[in-house]
N, C-alpha and C positions, 0 to 999 in steps of 0.2 A: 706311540702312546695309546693304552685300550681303555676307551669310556667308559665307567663304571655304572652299576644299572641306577645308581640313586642319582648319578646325576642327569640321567633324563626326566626325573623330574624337577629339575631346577627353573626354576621361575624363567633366568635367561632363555632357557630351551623350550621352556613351553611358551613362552612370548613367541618366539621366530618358528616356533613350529603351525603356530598357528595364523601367523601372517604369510605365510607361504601359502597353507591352506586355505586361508580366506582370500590372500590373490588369485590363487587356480581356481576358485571358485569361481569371484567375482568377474575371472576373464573370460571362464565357461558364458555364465550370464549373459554378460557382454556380446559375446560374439551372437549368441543366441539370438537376443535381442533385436542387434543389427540386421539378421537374417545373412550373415558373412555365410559363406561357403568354402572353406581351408582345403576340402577335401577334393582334388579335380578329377572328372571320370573324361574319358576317351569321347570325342564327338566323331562318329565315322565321316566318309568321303561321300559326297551323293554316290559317286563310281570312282573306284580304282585309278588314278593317274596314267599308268600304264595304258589304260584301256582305253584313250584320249579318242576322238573321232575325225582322223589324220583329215578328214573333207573337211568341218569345218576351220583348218589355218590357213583353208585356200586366202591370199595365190602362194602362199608354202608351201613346198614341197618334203614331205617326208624320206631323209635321203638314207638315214640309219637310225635303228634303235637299240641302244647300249645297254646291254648289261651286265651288271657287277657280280659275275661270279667269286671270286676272293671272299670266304664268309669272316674273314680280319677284317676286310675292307666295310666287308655290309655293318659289322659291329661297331666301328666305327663310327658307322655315318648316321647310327642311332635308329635308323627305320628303313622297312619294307616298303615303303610306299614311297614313291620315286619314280621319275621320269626322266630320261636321258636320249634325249634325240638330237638328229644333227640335220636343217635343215635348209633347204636350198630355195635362195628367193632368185624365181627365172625370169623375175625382171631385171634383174641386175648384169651387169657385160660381163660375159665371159672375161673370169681373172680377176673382178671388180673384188677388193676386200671387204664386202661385204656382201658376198655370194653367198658364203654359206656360215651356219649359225650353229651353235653348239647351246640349246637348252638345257639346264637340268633344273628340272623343278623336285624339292622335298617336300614331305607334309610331318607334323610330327604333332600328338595329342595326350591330355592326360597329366602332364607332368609339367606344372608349373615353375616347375626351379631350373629344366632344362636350361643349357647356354647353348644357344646358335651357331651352328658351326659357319664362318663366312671367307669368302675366299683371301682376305686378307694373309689370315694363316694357315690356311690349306695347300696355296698354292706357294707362300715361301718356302713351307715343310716339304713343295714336293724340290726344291732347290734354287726357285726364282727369286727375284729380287725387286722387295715393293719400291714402289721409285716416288710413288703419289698415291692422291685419295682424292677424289671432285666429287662435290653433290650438284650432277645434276636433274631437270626434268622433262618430264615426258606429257604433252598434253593429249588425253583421251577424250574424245568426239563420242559423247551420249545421247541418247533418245529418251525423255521422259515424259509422259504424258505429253505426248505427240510435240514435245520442245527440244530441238537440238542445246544442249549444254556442255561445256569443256570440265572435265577434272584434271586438274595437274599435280599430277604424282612426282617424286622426288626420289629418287635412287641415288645409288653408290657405283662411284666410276673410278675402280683403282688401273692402275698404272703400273704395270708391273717389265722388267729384263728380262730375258731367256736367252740361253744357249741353246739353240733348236741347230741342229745339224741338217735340218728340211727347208731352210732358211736361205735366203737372198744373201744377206752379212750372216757373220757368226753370233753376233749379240740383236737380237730385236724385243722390239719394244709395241708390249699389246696389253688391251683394254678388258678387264675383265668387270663385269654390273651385274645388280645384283638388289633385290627390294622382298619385300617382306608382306604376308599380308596375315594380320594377326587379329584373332575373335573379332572376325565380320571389319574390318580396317586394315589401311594399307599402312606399314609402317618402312620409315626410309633405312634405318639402319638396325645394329644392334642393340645398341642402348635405346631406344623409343620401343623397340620389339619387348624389352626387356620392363621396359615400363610397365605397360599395356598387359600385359601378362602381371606386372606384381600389382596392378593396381583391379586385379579383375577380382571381387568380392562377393560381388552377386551372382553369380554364374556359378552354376558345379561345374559347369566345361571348360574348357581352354584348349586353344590349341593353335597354332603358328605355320604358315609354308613360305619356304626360301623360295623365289625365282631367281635364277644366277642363267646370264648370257653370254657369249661372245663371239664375234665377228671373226672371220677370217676366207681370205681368197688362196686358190690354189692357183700358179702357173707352173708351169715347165721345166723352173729354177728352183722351186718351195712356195712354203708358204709366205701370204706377205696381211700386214694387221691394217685396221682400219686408223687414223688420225682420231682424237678425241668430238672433233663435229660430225665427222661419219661417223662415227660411234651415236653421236644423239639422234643424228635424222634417221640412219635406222633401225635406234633403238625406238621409237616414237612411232615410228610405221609399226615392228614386231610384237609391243607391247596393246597396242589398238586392237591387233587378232589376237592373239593369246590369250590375254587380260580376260575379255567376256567371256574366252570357253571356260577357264577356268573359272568363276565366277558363277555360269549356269549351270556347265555340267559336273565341277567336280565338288570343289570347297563347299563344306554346309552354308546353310543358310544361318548365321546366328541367331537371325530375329526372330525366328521360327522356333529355332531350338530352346531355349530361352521363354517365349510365351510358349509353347507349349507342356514347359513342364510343369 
């Protein structure tokens, strides 16, 4: 049916033409008013993730550093800026499941509607099987103005099957964690990540990084995983080094960013 030109000017259509207009006005206004910021621009990295300073995760040992050639994969995984190392703690016994550690930390900026990619569905899509989900914590040991203080951060501790043919049995079962630290805060999962980003208003920036870990010992047999309490005490140790490098030397400063614009 083709609207004839007289009846755009019918009273009903200039009523609702002009309340449409006077809403996207009054919402311009509005937002104005509030000082909202809709619009989000990219906050860089103090330095490149990649470019980490393997001395300070001492007593870590930097055993490998992975990278994602597959440009499917890198599209995927939404950004360039990434970190994928495999670390070795040489206090731990030879064979100990939690010798060595598999890091990847993402960063991603600019785009507040992004959804977090998290190993829940990453890892079933690569063929595994989520078995659980635990929130637990990690207490971090601070220095401020010459006062020792604890933070206790909250992660994600799924639970996942595999068929590893590298493996002790044919079916094992390992611990994959996983936390978030999003505009200047740490957030435990997806949905608080996801908060935190739609409730950021005042800020033109935004921006989000995954830390995702997991434990595992090599013997003679395969590999073998850590139990879900060896999973916390050395998640608790890893996160205490890591945490502050990332923190000094890579992740903006929000507060910074923010007053100073």
């Amino acid at each position: 049916m083709k609207m004839s030109f007289k009846s755009l000017f019918q009273p009903a259509f200039l009523v609702c033409a002009l309340l449409l207009l006077t809403g996207a006005t009054t919402k311009s206004l509005v937002i104005r008013f509030l000082g909202w910021q809709l619009t989000k621009y990219p906050l860089p990295l103090k330095k490149p993730l990649d470019k980490m300073d393997e001395t300070a995760l001492s007593p870590y040992i930097v055993n490998n550093k992975l990278k994602i050639n597959n440009p499917d994969v890198l599209a995927t995984l939404g950004t360039e800026e990434y970190l994928q190392w495999i670390l070795i703690d040489p206090e731990a016994e030879p064979g100990s499941p939690t010798q060595y550690c598999s890091v990847f930390v993402t960063y991603y900026t600019g785009d507040p509607d992004r959804v977090p990619h998290v190993p829940d569905e990453c890892y079933v899509g690569g063929g595994n099987i989520r078995k659980a989900a635990f929130e637990d914590t990690a207490a971090l040991k601070r220095i401020q103005d010459g006062q020792e203080h604890v933070q206790v951060l909250s992660y994600q501790n799924v639970l996942f099957g595999s068929t590893d043919d590298t493996a002790l049995a044919g079916i094992q079962e390992f611990y994959v964690s996983y936390l978030f630290h999003t505009n200047g805060q740490y957030s435990k999962n997806r949905t608080e990540t996801r908060r935190i980003l739609g409730q950021n208003f005042l800020s033109k920036y935004s921006y989000f990084s995954k830390v995702e870990w997991h434990f595992y010992g090599i013997t003679p047999f395969g590999r073998i995983y850590p139990d879900r309490e060896e999973v916390v005490q050395a998640s608790e140790r890893l996160l205490g080094v890591l945490l502050p490098v990332l923190e000094r030397d890579h992740w903006p400063d929000w507060e910074a960013a923010n007053r100073n614009d």
